[in-house]
N, C-alpha and C positions, 0 to 999 in steps of 0.2 A: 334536212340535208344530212346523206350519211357521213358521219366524222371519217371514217375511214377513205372520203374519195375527195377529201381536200385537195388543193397543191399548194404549195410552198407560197406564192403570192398572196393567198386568200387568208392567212392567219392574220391579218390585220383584221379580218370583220370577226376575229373570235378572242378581242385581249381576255378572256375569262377561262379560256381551254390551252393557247397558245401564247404567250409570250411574242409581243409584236418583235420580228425581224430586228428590226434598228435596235430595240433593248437587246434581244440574243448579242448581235454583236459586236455591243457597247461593252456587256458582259464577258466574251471574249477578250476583247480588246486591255479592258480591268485588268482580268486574270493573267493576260501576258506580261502586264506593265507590272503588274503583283512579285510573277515568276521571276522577271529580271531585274527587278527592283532588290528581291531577295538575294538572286546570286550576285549582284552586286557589295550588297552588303558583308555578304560573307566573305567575297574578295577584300575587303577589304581590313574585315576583321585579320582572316589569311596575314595580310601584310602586315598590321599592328602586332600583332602577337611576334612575324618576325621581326620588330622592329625592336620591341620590347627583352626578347630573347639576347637578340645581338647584342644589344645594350647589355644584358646585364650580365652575358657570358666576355663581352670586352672590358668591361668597367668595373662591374660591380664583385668582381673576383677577390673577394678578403683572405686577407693574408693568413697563413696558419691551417686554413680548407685542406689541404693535402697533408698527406704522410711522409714527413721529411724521410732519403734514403740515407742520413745518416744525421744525426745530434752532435754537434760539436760545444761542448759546456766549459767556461772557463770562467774560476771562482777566484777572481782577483780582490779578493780580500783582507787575505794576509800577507803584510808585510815583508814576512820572513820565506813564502814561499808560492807561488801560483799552481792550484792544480786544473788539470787540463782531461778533458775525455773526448773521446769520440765514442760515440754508440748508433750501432745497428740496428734499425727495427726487427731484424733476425740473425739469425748465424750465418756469418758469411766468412770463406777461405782466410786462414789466417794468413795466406802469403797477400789478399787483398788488403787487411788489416797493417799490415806492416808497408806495406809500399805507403797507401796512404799518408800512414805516421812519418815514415820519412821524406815524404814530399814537403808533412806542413812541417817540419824542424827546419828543412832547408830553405822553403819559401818565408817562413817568417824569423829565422836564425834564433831559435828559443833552444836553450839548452835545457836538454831535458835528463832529469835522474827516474829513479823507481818507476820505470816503466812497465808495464802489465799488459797481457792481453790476456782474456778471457770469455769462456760462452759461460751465461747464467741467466738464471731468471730473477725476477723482482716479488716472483709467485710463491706462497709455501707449495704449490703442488709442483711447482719446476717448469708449466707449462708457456709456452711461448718465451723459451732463451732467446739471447742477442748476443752480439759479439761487443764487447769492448776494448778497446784500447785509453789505458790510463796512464799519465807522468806529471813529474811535478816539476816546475821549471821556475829560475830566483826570481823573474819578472817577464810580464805580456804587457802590462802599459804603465805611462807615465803619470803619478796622480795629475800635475799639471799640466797633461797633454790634451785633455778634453775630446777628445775622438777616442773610437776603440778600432783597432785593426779586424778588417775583414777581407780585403782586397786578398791576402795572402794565402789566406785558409781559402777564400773562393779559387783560388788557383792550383791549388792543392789538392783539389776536391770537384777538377769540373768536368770529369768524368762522371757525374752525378751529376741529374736532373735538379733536385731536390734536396738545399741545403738547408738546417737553422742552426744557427748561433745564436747562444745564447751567453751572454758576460754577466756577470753578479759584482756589483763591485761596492765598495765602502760608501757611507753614507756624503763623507764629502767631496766626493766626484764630482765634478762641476761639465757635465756634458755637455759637448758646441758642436758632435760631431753629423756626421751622415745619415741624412733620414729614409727618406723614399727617394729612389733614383731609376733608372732603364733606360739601359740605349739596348742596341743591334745582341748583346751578348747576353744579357742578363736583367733581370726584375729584380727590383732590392724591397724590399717594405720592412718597417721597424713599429717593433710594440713597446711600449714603453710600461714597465712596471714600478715596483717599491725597489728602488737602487738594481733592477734587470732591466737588461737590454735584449733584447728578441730579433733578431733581424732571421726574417724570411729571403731565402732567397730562391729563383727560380733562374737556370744555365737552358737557354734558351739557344746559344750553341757555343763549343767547347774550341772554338776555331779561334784563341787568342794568345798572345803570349802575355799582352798586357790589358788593362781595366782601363787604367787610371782614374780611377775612381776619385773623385773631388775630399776633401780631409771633411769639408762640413759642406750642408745645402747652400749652395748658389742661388741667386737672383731668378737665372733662368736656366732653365736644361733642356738645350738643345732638344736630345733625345729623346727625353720624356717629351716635349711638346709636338715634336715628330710621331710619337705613339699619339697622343692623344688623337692629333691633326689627320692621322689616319682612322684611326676610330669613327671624329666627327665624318668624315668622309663616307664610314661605312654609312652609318645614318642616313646620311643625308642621297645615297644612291638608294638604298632600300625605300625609302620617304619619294623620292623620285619613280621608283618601280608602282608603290599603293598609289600615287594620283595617276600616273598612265593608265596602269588597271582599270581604276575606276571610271574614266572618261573611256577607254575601249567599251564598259559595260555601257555609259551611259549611250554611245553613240547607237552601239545591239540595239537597246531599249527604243532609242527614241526611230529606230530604221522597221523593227519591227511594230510602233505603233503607226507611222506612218501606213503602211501596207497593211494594218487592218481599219482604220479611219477610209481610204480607199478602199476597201473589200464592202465595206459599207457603204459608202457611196455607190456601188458598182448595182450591190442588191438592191436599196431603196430606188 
């Protein structure tokens, strides 16, 4: 028989030359369920990955990662006198340096002497100056107050994204004060060092006239549980998007093996 004047039916009396019909389209069939098995997969990697992203661009954001727009250092350790800076991570207008300064004098009533403002570098080659503003003022806290004021200076300063304070204070400070806090205005985080205090903060918007910032950590915070509870929410709608995904794929999968299970059936 010439190979060449087969037809389509007769390949079953030639499994040696031809591949019987029903395996071709069992074969078919495979490779479709293979195709959508894969893009399924990848959907749903797709999701996890955003799942994972979200998470760690909501949560996982450690304090300190950014470049504060300004340094504010106050070395409460001598008795006889507190000195106080602000520092620029560059040279900025000295009429912005002086407004600043007398916002934080009047938001936190610190009398201040030897005041200075200046551009300089930390560099022997001079490269990358900053502005500072320096005073020295007879007291910023109480030894037996156990909190360190931040509220004042954040108010002072929330014209700026990106605040840190930093206090330096004597060995026998006995700290009770404000740790991690956020509500609607602001993200606080605090690092705790050998007698330093680091508070991060981020002005999330500048539309207050008051904080009221708690003197030490509370039980619960509102706010903060309201961020988080948004957060889990995002999760949990993303996590809702990957299983719909995956069921839309599976439905594709199992619609188009149906219609080749019947395509086969139709041939054989």
């Amino acid at each position: 028989m010439d190979r060449m004047s087969l037809r389509s039916t007769d390949c079953v009396h030639l499994p040696r030359l031809v591949p019987p019909c029903e395996e071709l389209c069992v074969m078919r069939t495979i490779r479709r369920m293979r195709d959508h098995l894969y893009a399924t997969a990848l959907l749903i990697t797709l999701a996890l990955t955003l799942i994972i992203s979200t998470n760690a661009s909501a949560v996982n954001d450690p304090p300190g990662t950014r470049m504060p727009d300004v340094l504010v250092w106050v070395d409460a350790r001598n008795p006889g006198g507190h000195w106080v800076s602000l520092t620029y991570p560059k040279v900025v207008p000295k009429s912005q340096a002086e407004d600043h300064l007398g916002r934080l004098l009047q938001e936190t009533g610190w009398a201040a002497s030897n005041i200075t403002i200046s551009d300089g570098s930390v560099m022997k080659s001079g490269d990358n100056p900053m502005t500072s503003a320096e005073f020295v003022t007879p007291s910023v806290l109480q030894p037996d107050a156990g909190h360190l004021p931040i509220e004042p200076i954040i108010k002072a300063l929330k014209d700026l994204k990106n605040i840190e304070i930093q206090y330096l204070v004597s060995p026998t400070f006995q700290f009770t004060g404000l740790s991690d806090y956020e509500n609607r205005y602001v993200k606080i985080g605090l690092e705790r060092g050998n007698n330093t205090y680091r508070y991060i903060v981020l002005v999330k918007s500048s539309n207050f006239e008051s904080l009221d910032l708690p003197a030490s950590d509370a039980p619960e915070q509102p706010a903060g549980d309201s961020g988080r509870s948004s957060r889990q929410a995002v999760r949990v709608l993303v996590i809702m998007l990957a299983l719909v995904t995956a069921a839309l794929a599976f439905v594709i999968t199992a619609k188009f093996t149906r219609k080749g299970g019947r395509g086969t059936g139709r041939r054989s």
